[in-house]
C-alpha positions as MATLAB code, in Angstrom:
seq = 'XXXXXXXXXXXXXXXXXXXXXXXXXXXXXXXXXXXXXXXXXXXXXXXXXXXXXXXXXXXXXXXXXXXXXXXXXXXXXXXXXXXXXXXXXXXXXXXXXXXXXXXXXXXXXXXXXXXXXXXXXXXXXXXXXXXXXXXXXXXXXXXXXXXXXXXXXXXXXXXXXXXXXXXXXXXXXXXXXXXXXXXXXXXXXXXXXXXXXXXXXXXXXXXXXXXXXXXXXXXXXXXXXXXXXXXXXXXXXXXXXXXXXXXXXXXXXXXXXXXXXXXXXXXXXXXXXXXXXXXXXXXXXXXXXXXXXXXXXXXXXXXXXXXXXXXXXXXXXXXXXXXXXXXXXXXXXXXXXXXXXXXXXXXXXXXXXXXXXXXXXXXXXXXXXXXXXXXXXXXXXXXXXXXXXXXXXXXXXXXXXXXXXXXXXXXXXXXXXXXXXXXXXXXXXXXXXXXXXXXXXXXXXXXXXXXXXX';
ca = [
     -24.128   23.162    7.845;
     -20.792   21.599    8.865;
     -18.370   20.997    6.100;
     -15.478   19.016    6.570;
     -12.851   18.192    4.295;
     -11.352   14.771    4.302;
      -7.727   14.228    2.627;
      -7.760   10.830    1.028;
      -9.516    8.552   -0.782;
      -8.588    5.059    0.648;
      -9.754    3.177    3.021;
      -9.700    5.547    6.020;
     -10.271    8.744    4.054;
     -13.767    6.701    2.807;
     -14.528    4.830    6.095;
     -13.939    8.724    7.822;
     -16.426   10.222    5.768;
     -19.086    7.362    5.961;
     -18.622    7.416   10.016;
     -19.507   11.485    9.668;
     -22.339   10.824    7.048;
     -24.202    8.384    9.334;
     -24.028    9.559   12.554;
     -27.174   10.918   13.859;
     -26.048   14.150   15.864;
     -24.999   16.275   12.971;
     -27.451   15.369   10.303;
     -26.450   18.337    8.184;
     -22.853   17.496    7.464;
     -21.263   17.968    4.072;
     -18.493   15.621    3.272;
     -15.809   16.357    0.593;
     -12.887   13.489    0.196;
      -9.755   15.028   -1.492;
      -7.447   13.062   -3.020;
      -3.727   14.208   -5.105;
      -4.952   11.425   -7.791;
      -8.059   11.858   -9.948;
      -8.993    8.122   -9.321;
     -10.499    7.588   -5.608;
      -9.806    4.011   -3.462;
      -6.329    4.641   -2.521;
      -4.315    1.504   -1.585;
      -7.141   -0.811   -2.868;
      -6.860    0.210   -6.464;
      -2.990    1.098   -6.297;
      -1.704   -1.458   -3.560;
      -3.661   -4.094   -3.951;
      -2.012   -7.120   -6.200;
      -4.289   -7.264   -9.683;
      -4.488  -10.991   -8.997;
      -6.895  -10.828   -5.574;
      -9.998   -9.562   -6.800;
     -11.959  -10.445   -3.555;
     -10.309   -7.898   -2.038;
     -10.430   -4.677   -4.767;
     -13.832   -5.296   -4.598;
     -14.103   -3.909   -1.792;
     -13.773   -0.795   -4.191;
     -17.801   -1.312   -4.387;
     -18.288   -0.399   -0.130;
     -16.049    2.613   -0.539;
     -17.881    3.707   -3.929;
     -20.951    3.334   -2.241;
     -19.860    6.209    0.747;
     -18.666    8.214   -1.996;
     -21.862    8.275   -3.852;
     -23.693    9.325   -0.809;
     -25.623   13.166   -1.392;
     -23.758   14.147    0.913;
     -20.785   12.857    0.092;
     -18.586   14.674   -2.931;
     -15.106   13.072   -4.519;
     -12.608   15.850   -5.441;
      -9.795   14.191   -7.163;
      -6.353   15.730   -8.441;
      -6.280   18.313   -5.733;
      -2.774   18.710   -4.651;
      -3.213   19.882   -0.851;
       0.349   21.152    0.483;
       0.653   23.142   -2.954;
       1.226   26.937   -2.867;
      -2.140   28.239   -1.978;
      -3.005   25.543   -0.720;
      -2.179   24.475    2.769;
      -3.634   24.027    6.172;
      -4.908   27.404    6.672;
      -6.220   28.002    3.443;
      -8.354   24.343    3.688;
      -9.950   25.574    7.142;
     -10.779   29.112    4.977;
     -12.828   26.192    3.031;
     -14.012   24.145    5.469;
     -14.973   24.022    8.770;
     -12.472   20.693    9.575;
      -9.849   18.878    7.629;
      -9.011   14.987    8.672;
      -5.917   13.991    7.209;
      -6.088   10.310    5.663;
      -2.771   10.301    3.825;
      -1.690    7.285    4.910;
       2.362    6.175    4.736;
       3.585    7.010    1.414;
       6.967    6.479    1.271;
       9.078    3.111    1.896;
      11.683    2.217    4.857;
      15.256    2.038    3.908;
      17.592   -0.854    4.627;
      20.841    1.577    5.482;
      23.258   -0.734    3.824;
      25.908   -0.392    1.391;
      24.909   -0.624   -2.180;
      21.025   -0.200   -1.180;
      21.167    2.143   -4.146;
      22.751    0.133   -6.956;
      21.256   -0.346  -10.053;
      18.645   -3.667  -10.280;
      17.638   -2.499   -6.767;
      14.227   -1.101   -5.962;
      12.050   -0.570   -3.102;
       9.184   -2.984   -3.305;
       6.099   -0.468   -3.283;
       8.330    0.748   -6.954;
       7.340   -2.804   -8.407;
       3.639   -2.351   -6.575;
       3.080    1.156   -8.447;
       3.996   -0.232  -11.881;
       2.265   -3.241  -11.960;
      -0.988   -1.213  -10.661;
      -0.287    1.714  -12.746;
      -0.192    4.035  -10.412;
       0.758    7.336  -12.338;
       3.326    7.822  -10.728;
       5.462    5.049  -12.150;
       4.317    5.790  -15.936;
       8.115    6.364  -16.537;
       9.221    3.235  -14.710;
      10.203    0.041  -16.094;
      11.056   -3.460  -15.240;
      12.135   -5.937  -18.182;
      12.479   -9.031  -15.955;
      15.595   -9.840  -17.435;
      17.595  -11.104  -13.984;
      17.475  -14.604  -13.528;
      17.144  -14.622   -9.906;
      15.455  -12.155   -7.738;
      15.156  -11.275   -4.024;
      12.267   -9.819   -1.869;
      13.505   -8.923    1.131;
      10.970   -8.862    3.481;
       8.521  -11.295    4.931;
       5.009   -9.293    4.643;
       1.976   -9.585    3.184;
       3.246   -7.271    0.427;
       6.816   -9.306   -0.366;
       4.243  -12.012   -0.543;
       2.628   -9.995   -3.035;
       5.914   -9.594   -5.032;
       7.152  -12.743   -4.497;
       3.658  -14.130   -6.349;
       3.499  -11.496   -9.114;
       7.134  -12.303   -9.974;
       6.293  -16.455  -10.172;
       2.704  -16.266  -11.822;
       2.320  -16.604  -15.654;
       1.344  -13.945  -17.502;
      -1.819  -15.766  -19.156;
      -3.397  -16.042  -15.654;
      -3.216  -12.269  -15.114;
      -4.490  -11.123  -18.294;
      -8.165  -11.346  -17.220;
      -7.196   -8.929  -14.625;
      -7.112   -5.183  -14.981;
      -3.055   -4.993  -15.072;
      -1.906   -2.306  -17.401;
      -0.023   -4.129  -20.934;
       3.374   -3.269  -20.085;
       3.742   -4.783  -17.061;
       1.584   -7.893  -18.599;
       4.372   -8.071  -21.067;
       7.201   -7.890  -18.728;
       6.056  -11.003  -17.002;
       4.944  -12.618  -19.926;
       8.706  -12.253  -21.366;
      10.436  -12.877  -17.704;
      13.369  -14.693  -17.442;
      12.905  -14.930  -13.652;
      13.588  -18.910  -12.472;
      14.506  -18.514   -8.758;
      12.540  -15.655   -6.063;
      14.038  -15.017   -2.749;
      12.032  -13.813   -0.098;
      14.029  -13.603    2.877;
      13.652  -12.392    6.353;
      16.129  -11.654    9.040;
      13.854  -13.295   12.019;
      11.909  -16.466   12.225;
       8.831  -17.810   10.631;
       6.912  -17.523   14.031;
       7.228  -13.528   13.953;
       6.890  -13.372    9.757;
       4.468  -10.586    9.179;
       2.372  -12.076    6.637;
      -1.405  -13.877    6.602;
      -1.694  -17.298    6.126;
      -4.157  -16.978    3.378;
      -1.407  -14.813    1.360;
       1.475  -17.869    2.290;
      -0.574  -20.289    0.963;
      -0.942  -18.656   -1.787;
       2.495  -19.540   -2.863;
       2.474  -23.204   -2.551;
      -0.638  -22.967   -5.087;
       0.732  -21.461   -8.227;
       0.605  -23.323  -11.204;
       4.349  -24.275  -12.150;
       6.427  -23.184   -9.094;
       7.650  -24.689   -5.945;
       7.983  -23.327   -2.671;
      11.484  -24.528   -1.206;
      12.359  -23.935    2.370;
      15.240  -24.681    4.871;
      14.100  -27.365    7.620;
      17.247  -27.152    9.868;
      16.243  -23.262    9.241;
      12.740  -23.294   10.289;
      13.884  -24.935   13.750;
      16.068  -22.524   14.609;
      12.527  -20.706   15.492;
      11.902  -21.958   19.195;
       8.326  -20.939   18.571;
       8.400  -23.158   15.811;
       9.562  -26.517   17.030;
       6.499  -25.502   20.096;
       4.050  -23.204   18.672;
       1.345  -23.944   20.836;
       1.568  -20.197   22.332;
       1.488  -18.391   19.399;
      -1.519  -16.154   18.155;
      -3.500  -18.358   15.600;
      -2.012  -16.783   12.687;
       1.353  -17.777   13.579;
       0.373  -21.160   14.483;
      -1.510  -21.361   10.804;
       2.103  -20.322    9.008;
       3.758  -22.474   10.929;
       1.624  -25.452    9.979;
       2.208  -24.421    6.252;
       5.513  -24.061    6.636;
       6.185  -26.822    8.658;
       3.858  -28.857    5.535;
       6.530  -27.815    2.925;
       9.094  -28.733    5.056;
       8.139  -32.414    5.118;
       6.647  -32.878    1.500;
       9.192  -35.148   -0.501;
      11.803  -33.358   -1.963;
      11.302  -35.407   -5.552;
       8.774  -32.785   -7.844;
       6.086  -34.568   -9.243;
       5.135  -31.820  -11.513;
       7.216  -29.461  -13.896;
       8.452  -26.774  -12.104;
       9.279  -23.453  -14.029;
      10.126  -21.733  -10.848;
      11.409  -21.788   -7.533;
      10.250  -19.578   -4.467;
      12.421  -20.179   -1.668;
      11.693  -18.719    1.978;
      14.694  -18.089    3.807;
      14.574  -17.012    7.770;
      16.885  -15.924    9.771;
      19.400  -13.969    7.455;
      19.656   -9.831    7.640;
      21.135   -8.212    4.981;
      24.105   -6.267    5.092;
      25.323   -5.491    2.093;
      23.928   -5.174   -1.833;
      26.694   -6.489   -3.971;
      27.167   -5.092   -7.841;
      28.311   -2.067   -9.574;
      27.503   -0.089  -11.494;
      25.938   -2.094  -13.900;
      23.975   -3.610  -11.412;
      22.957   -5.497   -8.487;
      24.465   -9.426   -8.665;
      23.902  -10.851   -4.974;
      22.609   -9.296   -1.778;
      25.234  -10.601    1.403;
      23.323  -11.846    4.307;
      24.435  -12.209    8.086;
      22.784  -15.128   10.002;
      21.036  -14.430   12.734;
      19.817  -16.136   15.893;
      16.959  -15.805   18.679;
      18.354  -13.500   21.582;
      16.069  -14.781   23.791;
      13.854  -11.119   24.155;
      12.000  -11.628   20.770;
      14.769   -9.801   18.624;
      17.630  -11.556   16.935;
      21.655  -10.664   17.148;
      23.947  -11.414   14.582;
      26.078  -14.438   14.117;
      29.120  -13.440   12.432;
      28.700  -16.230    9.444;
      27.400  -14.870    6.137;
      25.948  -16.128    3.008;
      25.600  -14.531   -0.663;
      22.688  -15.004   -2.368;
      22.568  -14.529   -6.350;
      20.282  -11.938   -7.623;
      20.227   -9.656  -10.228;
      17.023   -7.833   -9.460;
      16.253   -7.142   -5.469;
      12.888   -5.426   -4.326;
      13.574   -4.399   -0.626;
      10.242   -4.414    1.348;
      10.604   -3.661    4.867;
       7.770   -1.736    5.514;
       6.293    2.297    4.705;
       6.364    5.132    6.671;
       4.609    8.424    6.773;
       6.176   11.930    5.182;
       5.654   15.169    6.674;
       2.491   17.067    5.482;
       2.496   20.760    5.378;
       1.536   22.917    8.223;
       1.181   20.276   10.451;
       3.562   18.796   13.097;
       5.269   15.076   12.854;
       7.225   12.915   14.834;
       9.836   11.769   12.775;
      10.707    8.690   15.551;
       7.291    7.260   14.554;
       6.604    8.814   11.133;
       2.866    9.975   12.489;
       1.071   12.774   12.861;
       0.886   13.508   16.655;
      -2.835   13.203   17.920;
      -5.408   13.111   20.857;
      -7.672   10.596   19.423;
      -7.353   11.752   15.785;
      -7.203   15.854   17.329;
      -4.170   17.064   15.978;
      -1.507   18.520   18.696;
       0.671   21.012   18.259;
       3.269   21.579   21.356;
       0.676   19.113   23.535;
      -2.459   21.324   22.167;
      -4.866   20.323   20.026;
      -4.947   22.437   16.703;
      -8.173   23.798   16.044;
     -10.260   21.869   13.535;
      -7.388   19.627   11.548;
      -7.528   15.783   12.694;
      -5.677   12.423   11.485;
      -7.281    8.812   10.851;
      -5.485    5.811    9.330;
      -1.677    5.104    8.785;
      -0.853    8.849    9.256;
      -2.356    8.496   12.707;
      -0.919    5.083   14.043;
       1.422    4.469   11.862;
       1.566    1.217    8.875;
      -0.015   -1.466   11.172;
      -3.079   -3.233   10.426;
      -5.667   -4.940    7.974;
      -7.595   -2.394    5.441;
     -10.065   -3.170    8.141;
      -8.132   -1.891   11.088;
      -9.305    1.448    9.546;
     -12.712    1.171   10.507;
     -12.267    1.930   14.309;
      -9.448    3.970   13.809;
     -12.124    6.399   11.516;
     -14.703    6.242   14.231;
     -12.841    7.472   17.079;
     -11.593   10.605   14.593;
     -15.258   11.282   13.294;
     -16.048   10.943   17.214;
     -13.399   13.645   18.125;
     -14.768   15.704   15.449;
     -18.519   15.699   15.787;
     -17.911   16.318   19.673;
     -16.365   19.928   18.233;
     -18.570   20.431   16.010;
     -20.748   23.100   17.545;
     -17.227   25.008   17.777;
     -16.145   23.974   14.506;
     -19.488   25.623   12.567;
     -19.361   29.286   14.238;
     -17.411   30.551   12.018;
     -17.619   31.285    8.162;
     -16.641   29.592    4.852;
     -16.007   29.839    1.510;
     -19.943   29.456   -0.101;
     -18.487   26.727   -2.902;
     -15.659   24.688   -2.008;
     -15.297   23.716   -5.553;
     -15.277   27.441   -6.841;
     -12.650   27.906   -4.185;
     -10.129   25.084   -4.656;
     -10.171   26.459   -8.942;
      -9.463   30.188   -7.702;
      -6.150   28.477   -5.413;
      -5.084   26.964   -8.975;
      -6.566   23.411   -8.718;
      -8.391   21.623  -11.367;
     -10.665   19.400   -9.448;
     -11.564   15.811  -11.139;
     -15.499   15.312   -9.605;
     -17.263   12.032   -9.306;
     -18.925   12.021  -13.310;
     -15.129   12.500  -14.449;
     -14.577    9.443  -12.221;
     -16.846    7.614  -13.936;
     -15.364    8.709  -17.224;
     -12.050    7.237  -16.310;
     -13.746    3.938  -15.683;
     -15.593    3.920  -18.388;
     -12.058    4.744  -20.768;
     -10.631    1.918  -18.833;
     -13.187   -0.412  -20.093;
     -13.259    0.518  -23.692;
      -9.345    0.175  -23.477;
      -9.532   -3.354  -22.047;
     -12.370   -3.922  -24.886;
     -10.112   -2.927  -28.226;
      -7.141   -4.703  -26.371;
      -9.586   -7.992  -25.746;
      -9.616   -8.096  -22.386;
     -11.654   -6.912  -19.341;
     -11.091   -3.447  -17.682;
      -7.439   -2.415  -17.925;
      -6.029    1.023  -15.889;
      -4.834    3.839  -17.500;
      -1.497    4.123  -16.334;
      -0.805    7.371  -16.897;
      -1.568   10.806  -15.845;
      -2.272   12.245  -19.360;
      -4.460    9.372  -19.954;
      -6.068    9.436  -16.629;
      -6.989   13.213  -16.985;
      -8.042   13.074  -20.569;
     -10.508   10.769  -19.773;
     -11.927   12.570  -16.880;
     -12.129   15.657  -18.765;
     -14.412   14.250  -21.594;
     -17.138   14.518  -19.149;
     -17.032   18.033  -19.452;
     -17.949   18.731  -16.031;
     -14.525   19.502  -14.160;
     -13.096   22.444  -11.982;
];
């Protein structure tokens, strides 16, 4: 029997383990997805915005891998603790593939980054998908204007969350606090500005028009800024996603500028502006100063010398993640990645017997969830074609048994499904749907009452 350990529960930890569970070459392959957090799904239940339920429920393809036989979910298992690194995982199993993903966010480098009132966006993600991690954070909302800077799928995300009523979220499975927060947000005016041009904006057209379709708010943007974009004013050789954003765009641009229905808030898209500076004190943040910028002709921008201050009392800087070092194993810090042969992890230009990457760890934060899918295969490929190296050699007989003696309390699948379960009765007694547990007392209380845990 081959047993291979798979860090991560997201999409490419889950899409990792189905591509070993139903290949044919190996049929006696044993599966075990770790994850630090006793809930599995990664990103889908912790980055994914409450509001697009389409997408979390995609949470019901990965649960289906993870109920496989031969599939088992070990949740709050803290790899990289003492006792618990590389070498004593391979002790375990024959192979560990590292899904981690990129956990942490990129930094601006700019004065006053750090002030008070100013966050990095996947902060504002983590509480309002109570992520455990943020049970101690807060956001009251109280700034009238805010800015997202950033022009992604997941400042779109922010952007949204900060503009939508609270009553339309409440059927969702957002944890009360941050349901209150919005419902008692003074927020009028979102920013979301980026310092190139609409053609090379990051996000999907489906998320953009998004925007122009919540109830109460309109989206305001900058004509005379939108054709400084060359790509823009001719867009005919753009890929079809930039040609989509610019035809929404380029529809708000020409709409009348008289609103024919109340507006309680404003999203404005601003292009062409890199920030330079956080303005505030100590007190906090009170405008973010801006450089314009113009096409260099190469696909970058350069900077103008004119700046503009833009009012904001709350700013939520989203300029993309990046990948953390992971214990016992090399990294490129230049690329934030693991460095890999095909998912075979290298050390010096060698591959490192038996410990492989997949996903965002691998190839960095680029993609859709289902970029993961190929990037999963060509690791499980890599893998299986080692395999008959990989299983000549012993293990630990109970992977379980061995992960408790290394001092880990391991949260199985029927604890799992004791967490959901809690989740629903809270939503119940609160009158609403499912709503997460948002906190890691909660979240292991309610695993425990199955009674079946390492």
């Amino acid at each position: 029997m081959l047993r291979v350990a798979v860090i991560g529960s997201g999409p490419s930890g889950v899409y990792t383990a189905q591509s070993l569970i139903e290949q044919q070459a190996v049929p006696d392959i044993e599966v075990y997805v770790l994850d630090r957090l006793p809930c599995p799904y990664g990103l889908v239940r912790y980055g994914v915005a409450p509001d697009h339920e389409k997408i979390k429920s995609l949470q019901n393809n990965l649960r289906t891998v993870l109920e496989h036989p031969r599939a088992h979910f070990l949740g709050n298992v803290e790899v990289g603790a003492p006792g618990l690194g590389v070498a004593e995982l391979r002790e375990i199993f024959h192979a560990v593939v590292f899904c981690v993903g990129a956990a942490t966010d990129r930094h601006l480098g700019i004065p006053g980054e750090e002030l008070p009132g100013s966050h990095p966006a996947t902060e504002f993600v983590a509480w309002y998908s109570a992520h455990p991690d943020a049970a101690a954070v807060r956001f009251t909302l109280a700034a009238r204007s805010a800015i997202v800077i950033g022009v992604g799928n997941v400042a779109v995300d922010v952007a949204r969350m900060l503009s939508r009523g609270a009553a339309e979220l409440a059927t969702t499975d957002m944890p009360q606090g941050p349901l209150g927060a919005l419902a008692d947000s003074r927020v009028e005016d979102v920013w979301m500005v980026g310092r190139r041009g609409p053609s090379q904006a990051k996000f999907t057209t489906k998320e953009l028009r998004e925007l122009g379709s919540l109830p109460g708010t309109e989206v305001r943007v900058q004509p005379e800024e939108l054709a400084l974009d060359p790509a823009y004013l001719d867009p005919g050789e753009l890929p079809a996603v930039g040609r989509r954003n610019v035809e929404v765009l380029r529809g708000w641009a020409e709409r009348p500028t008289a609103a024919t229905t109340p507006v309680g808030r404003r999203i404005h898209l601003r292009f062409f502006l890199r920030p330079v500076e956080v303005l505030g004190d100590a007190t906090g943040v009170r405008a973010v100063r801006f450089e314009r910028t113009a096409p260099d002709g190469q696909g970058g921008v350069r900077g103008t010398g004119e700046f503009e201050d833009i009012e904001g009392q709350l700013v939520l800087r989203s300029v993309g993640y990046r990948g953390t070092p992971q214990p016992g194993l090399p990294f490129d810090e230049a690329t934030g990645t693991v460095p890999h042969l095909a998912g075979r992890v290298l050390r010096d230009g060698a591959p490192l017997p038996g410990v492989y990457v997949a996903g965002w760890i691998k190839r960095g934060p680029t993609g859709v969830i289902g970029t993961n899918r190929p990037c999963a295969k060509e690791t499980a490929h890599s893998l299986l074609a080692d395999a008959g190296t990989l299983a000549d050699r012993d293990t630990a007989e109970d992977p379980v048994a061995a992960l408790t003696r290394a001092g880990q309390r391991p949260v199985l699948w029927p604890g799992w499904l004791a967490i959901e379960a809690a989740e629903a009765e809270w939503g119940h007694g609160l009158g609403r749907g499912t709503v997460k547990l948002a906190d890691w007392e909660g979240l292991l209380d309610a695993a425990r009452s199955a009674g079946v845990n390492g």
